[in-house]
Structures are given as C-alpha cells and as structure tokens.
C-alpha positions, 0 to 999 in steps of 0.5 A, spaced: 500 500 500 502 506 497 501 513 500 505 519 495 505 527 497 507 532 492 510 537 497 510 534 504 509 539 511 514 534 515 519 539 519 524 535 517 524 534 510 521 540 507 517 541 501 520 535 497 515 529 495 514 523 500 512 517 499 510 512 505 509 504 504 506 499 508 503 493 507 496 490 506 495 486 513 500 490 517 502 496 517 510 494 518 508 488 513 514 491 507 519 492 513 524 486 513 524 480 518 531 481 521 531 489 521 533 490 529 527 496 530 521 492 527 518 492 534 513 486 529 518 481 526 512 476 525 509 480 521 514 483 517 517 480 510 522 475 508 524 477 501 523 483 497 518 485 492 523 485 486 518 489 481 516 494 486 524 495 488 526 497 481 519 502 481 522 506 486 529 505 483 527 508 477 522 514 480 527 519 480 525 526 477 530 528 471 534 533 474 533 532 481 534 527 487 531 521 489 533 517 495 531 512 501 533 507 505 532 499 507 534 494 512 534 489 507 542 486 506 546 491 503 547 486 497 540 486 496 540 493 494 540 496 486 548 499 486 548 507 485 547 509 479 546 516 476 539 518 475 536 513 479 534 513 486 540 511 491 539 506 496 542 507 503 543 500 506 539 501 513 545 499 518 544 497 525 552 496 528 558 500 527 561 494 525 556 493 519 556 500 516 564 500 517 563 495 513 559 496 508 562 504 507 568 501 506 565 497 500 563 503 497 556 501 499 552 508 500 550 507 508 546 510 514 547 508 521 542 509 526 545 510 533 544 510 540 540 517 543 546 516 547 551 517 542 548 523 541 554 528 542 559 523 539 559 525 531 562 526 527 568 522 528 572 517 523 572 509 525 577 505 521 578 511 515 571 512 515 568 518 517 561 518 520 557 525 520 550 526 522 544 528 519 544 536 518 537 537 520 538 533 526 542 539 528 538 544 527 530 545 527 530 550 522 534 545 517 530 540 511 532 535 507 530 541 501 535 545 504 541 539 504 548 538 500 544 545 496 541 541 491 545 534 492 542 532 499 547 527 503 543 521 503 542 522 495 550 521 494 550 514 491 558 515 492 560 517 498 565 517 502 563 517 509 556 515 512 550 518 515 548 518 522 541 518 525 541 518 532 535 515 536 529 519 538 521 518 539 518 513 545 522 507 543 529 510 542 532 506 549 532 499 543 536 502 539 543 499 540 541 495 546 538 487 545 531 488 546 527 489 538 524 495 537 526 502 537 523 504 529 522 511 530 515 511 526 513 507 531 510 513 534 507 520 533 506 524 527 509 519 522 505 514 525 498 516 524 500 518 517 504 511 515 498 506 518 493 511 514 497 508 509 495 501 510 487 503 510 487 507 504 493 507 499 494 504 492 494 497 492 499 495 486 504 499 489 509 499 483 505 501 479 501 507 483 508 509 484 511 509 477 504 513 474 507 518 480 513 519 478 512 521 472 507 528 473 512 529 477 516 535 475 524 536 474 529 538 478 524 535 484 526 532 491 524 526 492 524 521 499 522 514 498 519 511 504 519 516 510 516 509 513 516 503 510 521 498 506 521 495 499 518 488 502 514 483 499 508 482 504 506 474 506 498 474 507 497 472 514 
C-alpha cells in the first residue's frame, strides 16, 4: 500500500515529495524480518518485492534527487547509479556500516540517543557525520548538500548518522527489538493511514507518480516503510 505527497509539511524534510509504504495486513508488513527496530518481526517480510524495488529505483525526477533507505542486506540493494534513486543500506552496528562504507556501499547508521554528542568522528578511515537537520530545527532535507542532499550521494565517502529519538529510542543499540522511530507520533498516524487507504499495486501507483512529477524535484522514498514483499497472514 502506497501513500505519495507532492510537497510534504514534515519539519524535517521540507517541501520535497514523500512517499510512505506499508503493507496490506500490517502496517510494518514491507519492513524486513531481521531489521533490529521492527518492534513486529512476525509480521514483517522475508524477501523483497523485486518489481516494486526497481519502481522506486527508477522514480527519480530528471534533474533532481531521489533517495531512501532499507534494512534489507546491503547486497540486496540496486548499486548507485546516476539518475536513479540511491539506496542507503539501513545499518544497525558500527561494525556493519564500517563495513559496508568501506565497500563503497552508500550507508546510514542509526545510533544510540546516547551517542548523541559523539559525531562526527572517523572509525577505521571512515568518517561518520550526522544528519544536518538533526542539528538544527530550522534545517530540511530541501535545504541539504544545496541541491545534492547527503543521503542522495550514491558515492560517498563517509556515512550518515541518525541518532535515536521518539518513545522507543532506549532499543536502539541495546538487545531488546524495537526502537523504529515511526513507531510513534506524527509519522505514525500518517504511515498506518497508509495501510487503510493507499494504492494497492504499489509499483505501479508509484511509477504513474513519478512521472507528473516535475524536474529538478526532491524526492524521499519511504519516510516509513521498506521495499518488502508482504506474506498474507
């Protein structure tokens, strides 16, 4: 199920098109089994959904940015390519994003709430910065890299950190599940909206999208959500 926004009013994003994904039966039905935030691995996915992984790959606007981020194995994931949409493995240890920025893997590493004051800072040659619009209220993903978002650099040479936050940020980093940012709050309310009221066929909602929209826009693929092929209950 699909939800797309034009412009969206999110603080941190700014006025750029999101789209948000959930599955049919549950909300967290796309996101993968072995992502180490999912506070329902039973209901999440074991494979990802090919077709609609190559729809979000190709949904970038001529002349813009379009980027978004999984938990699925960085292996997995379509490898960067000019004019596409870049796909930001989603690691859970340092070990894992050193690992993976090392092999020239674009990669965000979601860290610890109490790590907060500890970026940017470089581990085994590769230097970690965090997101600039965790750093100040009046900053957006529109106003980032000015035109070439960080996240949005298929080719980089460091990794972005984002710092837990929300009512369940004490899982991340620690043996319990759970932890996912979109658990709770606004982006909540709008992702599980999703499940009751998005497009069905996914793919192709998202490709017919894409192409209205106009060049030189921004686009964040899955404010929540991932590229996961739902199992019916």
């Amino acid at each position: 199920m699909l939800k797309t926004v034009n412009v969206s009013r999110n603080r941190k994003t700014g006025p750029i098109a999101v789209t948000y994904r959930s599955g049919e039966h549950s909300t967290y039905g796309t996101c993968p089994k072995t992502c180490a935030l999912h506070p329902k691995s039973d209901q999440g996915a074991a494979l990802i959904d090919r077709d609609y992984m190559l729809a979000v790959r190709d949904a970038c606007p001529k002349g813009g940015a379009s980027w978004t981020y999984s938990h699925f194995l960085a292996k997995a994931l379509p490898k960067p390519r000019r004019g596409k949409t870049t796909f930001n493995y989603s690691a859970d240890t340092l070990a894992d994003a050193t690992a993976a920025a090392k092999a020239g893997i674009p990669v965000v590493y979601a860290a610890p709430s109490a790590t907060a004051e500890q970026w940017p800072r470089t581990i085994e040659g590769v230097r970690f910065v965090r997101c600039p619009a965790e750093l100040s209220e009046s900053f957006t993903c529109h106003q980032c890299g000015n035109g070439s978002p960080l996240c949005a650099r298929g080719r980089r040479d460091f990794v972005v950190v984002f710092v837990a936050h929300g009512s369940g940020s004490a899982r991340v980093g620690a043996d319990r599940a759970g932890g996912c940012y979109a658990a709770g709050g606004p982006v909540a309310l709008a992702w599980h909206g999703t499940r009751r009221t998005g497009a069905p066929d996914d793919a192709a909602a998202l490709r017919a999208w894409a192409r209205t929209l106009p060049r030189g826009h921004m686009v964040r693929h899955h404010v929540a959500g991932d590229i996961g092929r739902e199992v019916a209950p």
